[in-house]
N, C-alpha and C positions, 0 to 999 in steps of 0.2 A: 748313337743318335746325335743333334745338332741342337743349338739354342741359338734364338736371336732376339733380337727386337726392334723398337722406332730407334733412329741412331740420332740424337738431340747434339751432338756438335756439327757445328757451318763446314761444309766442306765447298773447295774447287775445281777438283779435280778427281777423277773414277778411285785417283792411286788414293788422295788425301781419306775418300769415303770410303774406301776395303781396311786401312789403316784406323779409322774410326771407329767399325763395325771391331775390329780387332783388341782397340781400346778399351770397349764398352763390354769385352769379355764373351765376344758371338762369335757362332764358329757358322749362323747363319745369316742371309740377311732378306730382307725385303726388296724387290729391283726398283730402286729409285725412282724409273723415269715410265712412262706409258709409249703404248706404240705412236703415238704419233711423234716422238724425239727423234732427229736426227740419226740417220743412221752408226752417223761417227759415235754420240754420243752412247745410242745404245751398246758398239760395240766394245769402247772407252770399258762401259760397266762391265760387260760381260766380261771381258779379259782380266781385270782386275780383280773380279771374284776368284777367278781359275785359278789366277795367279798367288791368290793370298788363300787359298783351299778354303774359301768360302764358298756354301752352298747355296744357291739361288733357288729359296724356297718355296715362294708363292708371289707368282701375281694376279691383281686382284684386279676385277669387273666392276662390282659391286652395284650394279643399276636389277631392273626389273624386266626381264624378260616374258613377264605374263602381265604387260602392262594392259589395261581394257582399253587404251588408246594405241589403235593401229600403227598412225605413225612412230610415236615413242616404243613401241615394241619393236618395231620394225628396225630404230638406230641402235636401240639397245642389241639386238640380236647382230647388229654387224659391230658393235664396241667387242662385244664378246666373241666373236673369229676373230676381230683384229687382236685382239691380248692374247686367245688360245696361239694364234700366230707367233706372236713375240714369244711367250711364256715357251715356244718349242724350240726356238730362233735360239734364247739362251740356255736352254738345257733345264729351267726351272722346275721341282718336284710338280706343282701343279698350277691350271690355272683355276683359280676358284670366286663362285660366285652364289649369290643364293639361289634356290631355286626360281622364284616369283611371286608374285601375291596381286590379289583381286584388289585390294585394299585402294586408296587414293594415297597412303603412306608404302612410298615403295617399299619397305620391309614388314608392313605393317600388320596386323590381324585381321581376317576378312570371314566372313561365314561358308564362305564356298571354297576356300584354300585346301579343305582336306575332303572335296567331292572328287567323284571316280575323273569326273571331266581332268579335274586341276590335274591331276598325277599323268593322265593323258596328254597334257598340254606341255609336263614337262619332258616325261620322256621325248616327246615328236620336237620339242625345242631344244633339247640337248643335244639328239641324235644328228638333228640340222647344224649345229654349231660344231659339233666334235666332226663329220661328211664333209664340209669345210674347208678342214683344216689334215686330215688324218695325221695326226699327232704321232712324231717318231720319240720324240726325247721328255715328254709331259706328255696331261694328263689333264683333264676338265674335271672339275670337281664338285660339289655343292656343301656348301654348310648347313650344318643342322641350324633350324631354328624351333623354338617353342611354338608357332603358329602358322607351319605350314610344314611341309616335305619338304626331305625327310626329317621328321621330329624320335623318328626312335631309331634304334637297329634295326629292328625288325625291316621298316618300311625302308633305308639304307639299302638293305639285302634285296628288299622287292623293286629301286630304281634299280641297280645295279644291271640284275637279272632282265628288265623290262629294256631298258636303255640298249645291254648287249651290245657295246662297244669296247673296243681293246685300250681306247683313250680317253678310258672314264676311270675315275681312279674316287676316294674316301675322303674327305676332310673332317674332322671332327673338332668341335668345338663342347666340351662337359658342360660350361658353364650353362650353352644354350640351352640344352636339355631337361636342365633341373628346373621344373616351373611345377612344382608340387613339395609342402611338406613331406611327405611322403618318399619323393624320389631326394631330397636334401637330405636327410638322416639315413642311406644308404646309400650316398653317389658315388662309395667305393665300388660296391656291386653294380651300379648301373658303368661306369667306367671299364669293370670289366668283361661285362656283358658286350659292349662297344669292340673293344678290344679281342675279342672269343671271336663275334661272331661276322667281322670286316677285316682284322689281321693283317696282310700285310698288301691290302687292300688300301690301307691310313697312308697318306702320304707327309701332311700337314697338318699339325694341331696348333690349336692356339693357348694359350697360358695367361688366366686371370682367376679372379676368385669371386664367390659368390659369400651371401649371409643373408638369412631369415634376420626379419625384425618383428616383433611384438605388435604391430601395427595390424587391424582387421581391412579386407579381409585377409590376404597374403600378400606381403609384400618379400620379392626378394631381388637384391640390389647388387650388382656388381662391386668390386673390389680390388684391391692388391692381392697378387697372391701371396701368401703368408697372413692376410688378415681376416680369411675368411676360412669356411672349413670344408673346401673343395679336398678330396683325400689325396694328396699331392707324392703322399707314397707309392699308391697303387697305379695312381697315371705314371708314375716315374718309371715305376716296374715295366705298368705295360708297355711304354716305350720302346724302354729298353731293348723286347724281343722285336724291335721291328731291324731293317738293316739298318746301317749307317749312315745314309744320305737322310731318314724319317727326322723332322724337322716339329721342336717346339719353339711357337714363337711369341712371344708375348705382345697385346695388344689392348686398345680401351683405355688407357690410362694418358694424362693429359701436361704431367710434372717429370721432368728427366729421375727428379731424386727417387720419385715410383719408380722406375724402370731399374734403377741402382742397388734400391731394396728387393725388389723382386729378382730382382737375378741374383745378391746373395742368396735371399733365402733360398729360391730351385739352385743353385749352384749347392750351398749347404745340404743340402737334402740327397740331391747325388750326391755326395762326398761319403756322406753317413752309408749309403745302399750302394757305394761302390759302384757308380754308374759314371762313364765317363760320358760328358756333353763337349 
């Protein structure tokens, strides 16, 4: 498997950032630039990864595809073939995006997010972005989130299956998932339930941590990983059995020295379980 993450020192040049990434102890990275960068520049990047056997793990969308405003739906869905574009252009594990949301907050909660429509809406808006594109080297993806599709495995296995595309591929984020007491004091089991039943399906994971607080009525807050009690041996495990290109990447954190800690401790933690990252 691979590790990466935000790369906090200035760079100039594609060689200076591959070297950076290398620095900061990542055998992955994030691709710097969006499609709309120069050609040069794109290509600048992608050579430089090859070159220093860095993997180009995810590029990201990150807008609203099921926006209720026509026009913004409509740029959103061409931002998203343009990145599925690039994202295949460099060889990237995937390109990943949320699914959508009714909300007026593009990632936001809405009451019709988990209606038969919404999962309709997404498969017919994936299938159009991935038709596109037909993706030879990636893969379109979607992150789970807590308030919308897909929010569990289960419903994962049901896009996949509905989607029925060869350039639709897994991204999984634990952290998202766990929005219940209940699912926190066994996200080792629910990690490997993820892990069972999408396999080597997962292209890209993300690496943070969560924590219950005492607060009515449930509050639970992201964190460093190592400071919260995300089961970081069991996601380590599952990793592990995926191939080698499968990419964790750490992300959400706003201080370089977070990204420093966090990657001793998951470096630590491999070491212990004999996992090479």
């Amino acid at each position: 498997m691979r590790f990466g993450g935000f790369i906090f020192k200035k760079w100039n040049t594609p060689e200076e950032w591959a070297q950076a990434a290398k620095d900061a102890g990542y055998s992955a990275v994030y691709f710097p630039v969006d499609y709309t960068a120069p050609q040069s520049i794109i290509d600048g990047y992608k050579n430089a990864a090859a070159e220093n056997d860095l993997v180009i793990c995810e590029i990201g969308v990150w807008n609203n595809t099921l926006d209720r405003d026509a026009a913004k739906r409509e740029a959103n869905v061409t931002r998203a073939i343009h990145q599925l574009e690039l994202a295949d252009y460099v060889g990237a594990n995937c390109c990943v995006n949320i699914a959508g949301s009714y909300s007026t907050q593009w990632d936001g909660p809405y009451k019709d997010n988990f209606t038969r429509r919404a999962f309709e809406e997404i498969v017919s808006t994936t299938q159009r972005i991935i038709d596109a594109v037909n993706p030879q080297k990636t893969a379109y993806s979607l992150e789970p989130m807590p308030w919308m599709y897909p929010d569990t495995a289960d419903s994962y296995v049901e896009l996949i299956k509905a989607i029925d595309r060869k350039g639709f591929a897994a991204h999984l984020d634990p952290v998202n998932i766990i929005c219940s007491p209940q699912l926190y004091y066994k996200n080792g089991e629910v990690i490997e339930e993820w892990f069972r039943k999408l396999g080597t399906q997962i292209k890209s994971c993300h690496a943070k941590d969560i924590r219950l607080s005492g607060k009515l009525t449930v509050h639970l807050d992201e964190c460093r990983p190592g400071l919260g009690e995300l089961d970081y041996e069991t996601y380590l495990r599952c990793m592990a059995k995926l191939d080698d290109r499968a990419c964790m990447m750490l992300e959400h954190m706003t201080e370089e020295v977070d990204y420093i800690e966090a990657t001793k401790h998951i470096k630590a933690l491999a070491k212990k379980l004999d996992i090479k990252l």
